[in-house]
C-alpha positions as semicolon CSV with decimal commas, in nm:
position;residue;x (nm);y (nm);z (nm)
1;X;10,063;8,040;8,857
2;X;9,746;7,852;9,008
3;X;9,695;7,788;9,283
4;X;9,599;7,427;9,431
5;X;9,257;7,399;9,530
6;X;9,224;7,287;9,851
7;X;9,061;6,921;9,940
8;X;8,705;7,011;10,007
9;X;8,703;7,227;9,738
10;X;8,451;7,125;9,465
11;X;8,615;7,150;9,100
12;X;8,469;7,364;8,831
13;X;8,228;7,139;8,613
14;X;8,360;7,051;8,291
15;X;8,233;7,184;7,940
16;X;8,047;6,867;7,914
17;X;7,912;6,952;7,529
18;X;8,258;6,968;7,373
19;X;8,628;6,849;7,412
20;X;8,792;6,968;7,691
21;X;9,039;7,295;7,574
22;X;9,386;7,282;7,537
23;X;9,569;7,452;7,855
24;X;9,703;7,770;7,643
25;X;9,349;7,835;7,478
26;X;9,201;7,786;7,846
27;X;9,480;8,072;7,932
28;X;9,359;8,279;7,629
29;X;8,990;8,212;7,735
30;X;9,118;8,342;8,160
31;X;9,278;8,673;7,986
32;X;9,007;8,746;7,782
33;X;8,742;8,703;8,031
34;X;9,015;8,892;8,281
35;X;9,033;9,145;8,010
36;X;8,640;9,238;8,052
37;X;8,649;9,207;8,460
38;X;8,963;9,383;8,497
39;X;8,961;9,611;8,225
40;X;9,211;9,677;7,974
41;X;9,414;9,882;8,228
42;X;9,526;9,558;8,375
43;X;9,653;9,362;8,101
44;X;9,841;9,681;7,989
45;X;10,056;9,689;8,267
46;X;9,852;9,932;8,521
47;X;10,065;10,163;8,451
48;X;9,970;10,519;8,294
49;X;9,967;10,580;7,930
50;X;10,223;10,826;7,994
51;X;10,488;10,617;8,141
52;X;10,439;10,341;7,894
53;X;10,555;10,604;7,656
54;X;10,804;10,712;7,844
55;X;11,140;10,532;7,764
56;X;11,272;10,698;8,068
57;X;11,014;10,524;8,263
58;X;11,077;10,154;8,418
59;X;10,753;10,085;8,499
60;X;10,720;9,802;8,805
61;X;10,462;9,599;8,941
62;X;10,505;9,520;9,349
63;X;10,302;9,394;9,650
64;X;10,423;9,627;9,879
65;X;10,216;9,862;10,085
66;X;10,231;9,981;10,410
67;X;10,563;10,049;10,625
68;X;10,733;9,824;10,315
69;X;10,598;10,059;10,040
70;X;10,737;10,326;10,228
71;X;11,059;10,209;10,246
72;X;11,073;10,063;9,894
73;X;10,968;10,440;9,786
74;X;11,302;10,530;9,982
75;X;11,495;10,277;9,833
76;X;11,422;10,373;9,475
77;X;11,515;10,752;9,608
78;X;11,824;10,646;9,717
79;X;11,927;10,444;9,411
80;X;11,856;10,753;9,189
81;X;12,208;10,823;9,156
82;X;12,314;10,476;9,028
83;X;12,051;10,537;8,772
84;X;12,071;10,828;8,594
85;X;11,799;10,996;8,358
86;X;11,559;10,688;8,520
87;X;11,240;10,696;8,665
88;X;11,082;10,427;8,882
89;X;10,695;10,404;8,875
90;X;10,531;10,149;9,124
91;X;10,201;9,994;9,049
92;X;10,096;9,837;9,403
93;X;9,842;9,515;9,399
94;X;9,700;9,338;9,594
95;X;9,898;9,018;9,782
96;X;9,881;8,662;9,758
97;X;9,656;8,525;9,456
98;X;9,516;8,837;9,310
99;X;9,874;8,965;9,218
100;X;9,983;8,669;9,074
101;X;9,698;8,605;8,826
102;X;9,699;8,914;8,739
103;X;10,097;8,885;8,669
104;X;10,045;8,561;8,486
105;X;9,733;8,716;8,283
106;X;9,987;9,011;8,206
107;X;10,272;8,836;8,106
108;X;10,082;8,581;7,924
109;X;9,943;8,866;7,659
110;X;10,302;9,012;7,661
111;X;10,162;9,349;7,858
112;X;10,283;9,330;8,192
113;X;10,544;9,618;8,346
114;X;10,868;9,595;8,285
115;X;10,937;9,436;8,603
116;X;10,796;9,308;8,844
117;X;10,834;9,172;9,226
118;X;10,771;8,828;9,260
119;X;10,824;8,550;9,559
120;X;11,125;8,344;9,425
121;X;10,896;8,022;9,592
122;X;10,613;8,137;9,307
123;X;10,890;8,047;9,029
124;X;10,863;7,698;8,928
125;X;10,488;7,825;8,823
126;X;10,588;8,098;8,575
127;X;10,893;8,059;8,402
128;X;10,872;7,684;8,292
129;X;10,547;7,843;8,123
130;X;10,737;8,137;7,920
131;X;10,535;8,376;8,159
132;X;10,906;8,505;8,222
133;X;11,220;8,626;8,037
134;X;11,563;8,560;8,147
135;X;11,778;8,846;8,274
136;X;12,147;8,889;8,110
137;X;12,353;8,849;8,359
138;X;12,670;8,994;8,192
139;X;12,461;9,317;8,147
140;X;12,404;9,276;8,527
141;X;12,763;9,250;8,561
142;X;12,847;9,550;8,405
143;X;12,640;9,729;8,635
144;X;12,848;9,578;8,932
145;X;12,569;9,276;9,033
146;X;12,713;8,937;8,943
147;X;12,642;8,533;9,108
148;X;12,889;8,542;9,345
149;X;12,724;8,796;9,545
150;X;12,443;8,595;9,621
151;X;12,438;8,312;9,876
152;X;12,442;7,982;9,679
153;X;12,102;7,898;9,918
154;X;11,920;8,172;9,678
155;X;12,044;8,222;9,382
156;X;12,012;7,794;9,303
157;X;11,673;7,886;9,319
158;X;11,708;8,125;9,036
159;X;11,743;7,918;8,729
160;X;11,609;7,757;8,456
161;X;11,691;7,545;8,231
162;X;12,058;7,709;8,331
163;X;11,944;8,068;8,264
164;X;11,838;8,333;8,556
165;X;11,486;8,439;8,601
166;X;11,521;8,610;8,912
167;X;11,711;8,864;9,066
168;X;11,670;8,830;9,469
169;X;11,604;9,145;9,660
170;X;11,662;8,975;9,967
171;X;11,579;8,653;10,204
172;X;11,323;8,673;10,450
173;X;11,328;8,398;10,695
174;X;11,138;8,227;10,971
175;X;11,366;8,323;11,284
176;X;11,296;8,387;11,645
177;X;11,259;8,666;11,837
178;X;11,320;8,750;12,197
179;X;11,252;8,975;12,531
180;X;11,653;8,971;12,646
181;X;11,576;9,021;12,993
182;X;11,411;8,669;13,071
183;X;11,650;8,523;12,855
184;X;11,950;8,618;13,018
185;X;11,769;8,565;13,369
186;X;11,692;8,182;13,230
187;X;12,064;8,138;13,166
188;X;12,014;8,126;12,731
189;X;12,248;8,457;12,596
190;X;12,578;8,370;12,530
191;X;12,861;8,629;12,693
192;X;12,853;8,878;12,323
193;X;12,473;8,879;12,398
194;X;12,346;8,622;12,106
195;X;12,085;8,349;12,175
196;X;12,298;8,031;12,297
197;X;12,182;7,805;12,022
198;X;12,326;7,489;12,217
199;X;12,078;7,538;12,430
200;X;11,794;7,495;12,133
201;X;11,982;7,203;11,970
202;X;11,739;6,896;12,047
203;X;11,425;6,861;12,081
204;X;11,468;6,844;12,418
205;X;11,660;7,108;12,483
206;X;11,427;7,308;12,304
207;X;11,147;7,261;12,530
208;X;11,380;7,252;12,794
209;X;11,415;7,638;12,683
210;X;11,096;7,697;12,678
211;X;10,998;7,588;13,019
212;X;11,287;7,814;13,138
213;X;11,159;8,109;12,958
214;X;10,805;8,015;13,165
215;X;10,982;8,027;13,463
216;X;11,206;8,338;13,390
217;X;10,944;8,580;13,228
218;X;10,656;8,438;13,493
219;X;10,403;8,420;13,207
220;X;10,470;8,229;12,875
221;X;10,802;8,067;12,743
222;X;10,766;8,047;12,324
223;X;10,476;8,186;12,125
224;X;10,367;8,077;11,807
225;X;10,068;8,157;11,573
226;X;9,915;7,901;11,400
227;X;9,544;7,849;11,425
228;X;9,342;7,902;11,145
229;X;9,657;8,051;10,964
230;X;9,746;7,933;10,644
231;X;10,118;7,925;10,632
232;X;10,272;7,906;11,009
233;X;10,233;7,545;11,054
234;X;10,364;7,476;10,703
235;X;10,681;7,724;10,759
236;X;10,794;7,558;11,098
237;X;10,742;7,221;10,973
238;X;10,890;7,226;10,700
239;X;11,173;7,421;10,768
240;X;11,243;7,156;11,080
241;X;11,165;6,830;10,847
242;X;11,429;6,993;10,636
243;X;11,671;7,049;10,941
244;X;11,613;6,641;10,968
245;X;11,837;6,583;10,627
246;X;11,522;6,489;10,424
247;X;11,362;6,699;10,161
248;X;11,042;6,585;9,923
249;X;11,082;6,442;9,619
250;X;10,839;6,527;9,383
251;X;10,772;6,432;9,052
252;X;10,515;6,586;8,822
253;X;10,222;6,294;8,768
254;X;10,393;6,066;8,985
255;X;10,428;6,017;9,385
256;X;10,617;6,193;9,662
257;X;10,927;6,044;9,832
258;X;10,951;6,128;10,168
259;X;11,065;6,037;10,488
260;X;10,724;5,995;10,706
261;X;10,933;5,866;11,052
262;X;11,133;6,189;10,998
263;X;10,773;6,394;10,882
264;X;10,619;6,197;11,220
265;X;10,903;6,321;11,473
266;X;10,885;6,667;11,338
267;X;10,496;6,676;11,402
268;X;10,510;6,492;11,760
269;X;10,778;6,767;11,826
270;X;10,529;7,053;11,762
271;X;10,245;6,923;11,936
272;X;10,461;6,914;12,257
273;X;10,612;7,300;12,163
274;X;10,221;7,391;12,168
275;X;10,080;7,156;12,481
276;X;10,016;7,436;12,690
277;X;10,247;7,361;12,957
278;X;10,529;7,641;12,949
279;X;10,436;7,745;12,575
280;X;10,071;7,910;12,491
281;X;9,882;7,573;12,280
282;X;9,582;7,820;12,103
283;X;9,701;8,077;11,939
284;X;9,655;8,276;11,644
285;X;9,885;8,490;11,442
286;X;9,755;8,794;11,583
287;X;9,721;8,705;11,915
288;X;10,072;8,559;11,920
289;X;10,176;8,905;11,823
290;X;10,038;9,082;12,102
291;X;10,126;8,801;12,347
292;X;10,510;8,895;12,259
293;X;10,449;9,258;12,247
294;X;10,303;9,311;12,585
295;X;10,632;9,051;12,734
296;X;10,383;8,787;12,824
297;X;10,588;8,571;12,590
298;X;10,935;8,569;12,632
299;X;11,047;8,444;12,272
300;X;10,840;8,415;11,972
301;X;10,860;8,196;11,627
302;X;10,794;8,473;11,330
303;X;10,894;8,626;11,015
304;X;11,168;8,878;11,056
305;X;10,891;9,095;10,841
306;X;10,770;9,173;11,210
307;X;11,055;9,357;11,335
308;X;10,892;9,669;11,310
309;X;10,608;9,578;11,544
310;X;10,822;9,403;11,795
311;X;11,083;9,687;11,812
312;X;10,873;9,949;11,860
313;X;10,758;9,760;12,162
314;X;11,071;9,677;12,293
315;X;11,350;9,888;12,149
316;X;11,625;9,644;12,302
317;X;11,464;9,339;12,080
318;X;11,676;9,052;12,075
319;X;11,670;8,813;11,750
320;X;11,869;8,489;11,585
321;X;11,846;8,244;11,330
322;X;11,599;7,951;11,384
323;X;11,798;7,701;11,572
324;X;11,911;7,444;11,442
325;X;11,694;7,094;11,630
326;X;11,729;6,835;11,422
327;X;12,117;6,865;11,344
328;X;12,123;7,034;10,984
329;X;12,174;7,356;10,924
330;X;11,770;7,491;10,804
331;X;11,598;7,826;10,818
332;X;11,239;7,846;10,621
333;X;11,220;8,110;10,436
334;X;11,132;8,273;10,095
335;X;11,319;8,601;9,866
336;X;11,121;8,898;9,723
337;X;11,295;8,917;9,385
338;X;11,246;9,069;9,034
339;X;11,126;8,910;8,772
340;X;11,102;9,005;8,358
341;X;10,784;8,968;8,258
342;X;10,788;8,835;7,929
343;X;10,741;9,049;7,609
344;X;10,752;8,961;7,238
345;X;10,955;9,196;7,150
346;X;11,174;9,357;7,397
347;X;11,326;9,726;7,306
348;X;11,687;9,646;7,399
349;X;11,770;10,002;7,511
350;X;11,490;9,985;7,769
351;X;11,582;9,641;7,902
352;X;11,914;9,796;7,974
353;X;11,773;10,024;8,147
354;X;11,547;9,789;8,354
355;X;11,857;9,601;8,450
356;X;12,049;9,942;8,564
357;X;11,790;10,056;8,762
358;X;11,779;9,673;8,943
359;X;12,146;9,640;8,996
360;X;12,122;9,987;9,160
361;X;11,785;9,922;9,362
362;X;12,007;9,612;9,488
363;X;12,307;9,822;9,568
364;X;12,100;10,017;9,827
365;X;11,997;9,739;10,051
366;X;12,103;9,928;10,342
367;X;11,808;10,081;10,383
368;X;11,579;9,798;10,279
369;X;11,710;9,629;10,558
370;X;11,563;9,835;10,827
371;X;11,219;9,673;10,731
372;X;11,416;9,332;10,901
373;X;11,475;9,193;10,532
374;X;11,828;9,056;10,487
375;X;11,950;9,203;10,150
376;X;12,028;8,924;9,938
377;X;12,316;9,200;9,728
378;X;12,575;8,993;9,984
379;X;12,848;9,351;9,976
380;X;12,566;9,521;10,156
381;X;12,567;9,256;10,422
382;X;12,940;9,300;10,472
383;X;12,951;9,647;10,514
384;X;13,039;9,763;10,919
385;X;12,731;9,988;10,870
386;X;12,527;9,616;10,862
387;X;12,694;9,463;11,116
388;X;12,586;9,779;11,334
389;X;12,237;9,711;11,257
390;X;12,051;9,557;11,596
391;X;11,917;9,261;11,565
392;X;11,928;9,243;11,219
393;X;12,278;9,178;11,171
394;X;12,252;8,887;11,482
395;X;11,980;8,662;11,219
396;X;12,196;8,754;10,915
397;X;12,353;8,430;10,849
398;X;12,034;8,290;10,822
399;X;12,062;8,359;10,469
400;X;12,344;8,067;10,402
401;X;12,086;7,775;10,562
402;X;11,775;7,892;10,392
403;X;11,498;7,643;10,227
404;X;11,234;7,800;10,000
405;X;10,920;7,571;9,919
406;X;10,976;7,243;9,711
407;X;10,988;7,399;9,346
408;X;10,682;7,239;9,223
409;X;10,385;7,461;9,037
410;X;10,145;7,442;9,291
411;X;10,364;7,553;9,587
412;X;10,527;7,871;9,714
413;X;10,384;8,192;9,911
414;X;9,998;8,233;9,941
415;X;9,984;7,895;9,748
416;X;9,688;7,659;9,843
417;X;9,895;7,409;9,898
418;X;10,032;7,589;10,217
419;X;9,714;7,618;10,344
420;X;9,646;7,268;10,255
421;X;9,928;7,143;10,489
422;X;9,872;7,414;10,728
423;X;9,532;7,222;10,792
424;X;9,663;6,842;10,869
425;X;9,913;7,043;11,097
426;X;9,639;7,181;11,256
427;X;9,456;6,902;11,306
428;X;9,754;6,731;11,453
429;X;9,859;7,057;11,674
430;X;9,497;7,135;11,854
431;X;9,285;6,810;11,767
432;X;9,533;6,563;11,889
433;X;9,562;6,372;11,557
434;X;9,847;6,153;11,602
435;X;10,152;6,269;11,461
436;X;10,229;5,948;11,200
437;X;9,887;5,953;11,077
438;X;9,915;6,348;10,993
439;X;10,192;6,298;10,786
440;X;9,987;6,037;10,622
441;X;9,768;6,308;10,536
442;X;10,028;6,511;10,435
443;X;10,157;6,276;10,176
444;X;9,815;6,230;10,061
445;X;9,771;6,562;10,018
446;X;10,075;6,609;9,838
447;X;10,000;6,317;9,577
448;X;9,661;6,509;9,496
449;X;9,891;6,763;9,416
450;X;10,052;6,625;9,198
451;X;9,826;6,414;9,000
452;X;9,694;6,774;8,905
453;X;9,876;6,864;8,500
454;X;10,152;7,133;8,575
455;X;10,005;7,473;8,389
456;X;10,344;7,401;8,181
């Protein structure tokens, strides 16, 4: 729910003149004083006084605009039929921080929609907090959505205290994209036309790759768009220092475990994929985009969120799971998913209604997936309608390898402490800090982290 402040950030000043506040009255004090700023429109939900009456009404909170609103607008059009006699209204915010204070501020005073879209990475800060309610999943059942059609990689990330507070939508992952023409010419498709991801599987062969790309597309081998971002460097590091065996072990008040030779050889591997040789070394995220758009770059290291962009540049778009480098199975990514914001006093009827009209949102995935999201509702995946989808249906396994940030408080999408990591990575990537002492910094970083009191 809040968001780490970064390390040259000064902290607010204490109330010097009394005792410091407990942490629920300073949450009363933030939705009051949100209350006056905001207005009481957005602690009631944002939602019109008409739909709130309206018990035919699920009324939803999402971060979707854009190509993605669109196509969410189409997906609750098609799901009409699964949901009879119920009406969908979206309330669109704002991304990143803004949404999810003002979801926390909602939920908090028990006024928020009735559900709402949330990262699954941005858990760990609202349901340990009883910002959230937990979905029935035998009423989910009955309307045809149970566990087992979920990879195991996303729904683990659903629970609580062995109870589900989030229903994925789908995975998005970090994957790579590709021109096919210099990658066939630089010897890298397999015969079916898929990225050979033997050739990716070492470090070595990895840059290997990309000097062959160089060669093949007489430009640029591998983009990638980190400067000044503040999540790139943290999703293709830590998606490869998971890909190493190791994860983070972090405990609330205490200090991270980790695996600094592993964090070090992760970081000295990055700094050579950016050195400027066959690979572009300063680049941001836009100018990676247009690098790969106008085929200067051969392959590029994105979100499959930019599908859109890339196919409309190059309608035979190639695309594949991140390969795997360091010899276990990893793909960073994170899962749009619906959450229950919590109310006192739920009317029953209405949260079965809330849970039809998910299960039948979930059912039409199909369409979703033309934004380059892979539906996390696994029968949609199956379906030879999917496997017709190009590339998406080349990346789609992705979804059985995928990491989501550590589940801490102070982690997960447009989270400080991205940006806080993104910065040492940085450093390391166009400063030349040496790799071992940046993940130094890292672990410092991380311990500041979490000698910071969990919201919870």
């Amino acid at each position: 729910m809040v968001d780490l402040p970064g390390p040259r950030a000064a902290s607010a000043p204490p109330d010097g003149s009394r005792a410091a506040p407990s942490r629920r009255g300073l949450l009363r004090a933030s939705l009051a004083s949100a209350a006056v700023l905001l207005g009481g429109g957005a602690l009631a939900g944002c939602g019109s006084a008409s739909a709130a009456s309206d018990p035919r009404t699920v009324r939803m909170w999402d971060l979707f605009s854009g190509a993605d609103g669109a196509l969410l607008d189409e997906l609750i059009g098609t799901a009409r039929s699964e949901m009879p006699g119920t009406r969908v209204e979206r309330t669109v915010l704002e991304w990143g921080t803004p949404y999810y204070t003002k979801l926390a501020m909602a939920s908090a005073g028990g006024r928020g929609p009735d559900v709402a879209v949330s990262h699954m990475s941005r858990l760990a800060g609202y349901a340990p907090l009883g910002l959230l309610d937990p979905w029935d999943t035998d009423l989910l059942a009955e309307f045809g959505v149970r566990e087992q059609d979920f990879a195991e990689a996303v729904w683990g990330r659903t629970q609580f205290e062995n109870r589900t507070f989030a229903i994925p939508l789908d995975t998005h992952p970090f994957i790579v994209f590709y021109h096919p023409e210099p990658v066939r010419e630089a010897g890298l498709l397999t015969g079916d036309g898929s990225l050979d991801q033997d050739a990716f599987s070492t470090p070595e062969r990895f840059l290997e790759a990309g000097r062959e790309l160089a060669k093949a597309s007489g430009k640029q081998g591998i983009a990638f768009g980190y400067v000044n971002d503040t999540a790139q460097g943290w999703r293709l590091f830590y998606g490869l220092y998971r890909q190493t065996g190791n994860d983070f072990d972090l405990p609330i008040g205490g200090e991270v475990t980790a695996n600094t030779d592993a964090m070090t050889e992760v970081i000295a591997f990055m700094q050579k994929l950016v050195d400027g040789r066959a690979n572009p070394r300063r680049l941001d995220y836009p100018a990676a985009l247009a690098n790969f758009t106008n085929g200067q770059s051969a392959m590029i290291l994105s979100g499959e969120w930019e599908l859109g962009t890339f196919r409309a540049a190059d309608p035979k778009l190639g695309a594949a799971p991140f390969p795997t480098v360091f010899g276990t199975p990893a793909v960073y990514a994170d899962s749009h998913s619906f959450v229950l914001p919590h109310r006192p006093d739920p009317d029953e009827a209405h949260r079965r209604r809330t849970h039809q009209a998910v299960a039948a949102i979930l059912k039409t995935g199909q369409t979703w997936a033309k934004a380059g999201h892979i539906p996390a509702y696994q029968p949609v995946t199956r379906t030879r309608e999917y496997a017709r989808l190009e590339p998406q249906a080349r990346y789609a396994q992705a979804a059985d390898h995928v990491v989501l940030d550590p589940a801490v408080w102070f982690a997960g999408a447009g989270s400080d402490f991205q940006n806080s990591m993104s910065q040492v990575l940085q450093q390391a990537l166009l400063d030349g800090l040496a790799p071992d002492r940046a993940a130094r910094a890292m672990v410092e970083r991380i311990n500041t982290a979490l000698s910071k009191p969990s919201p919870a």
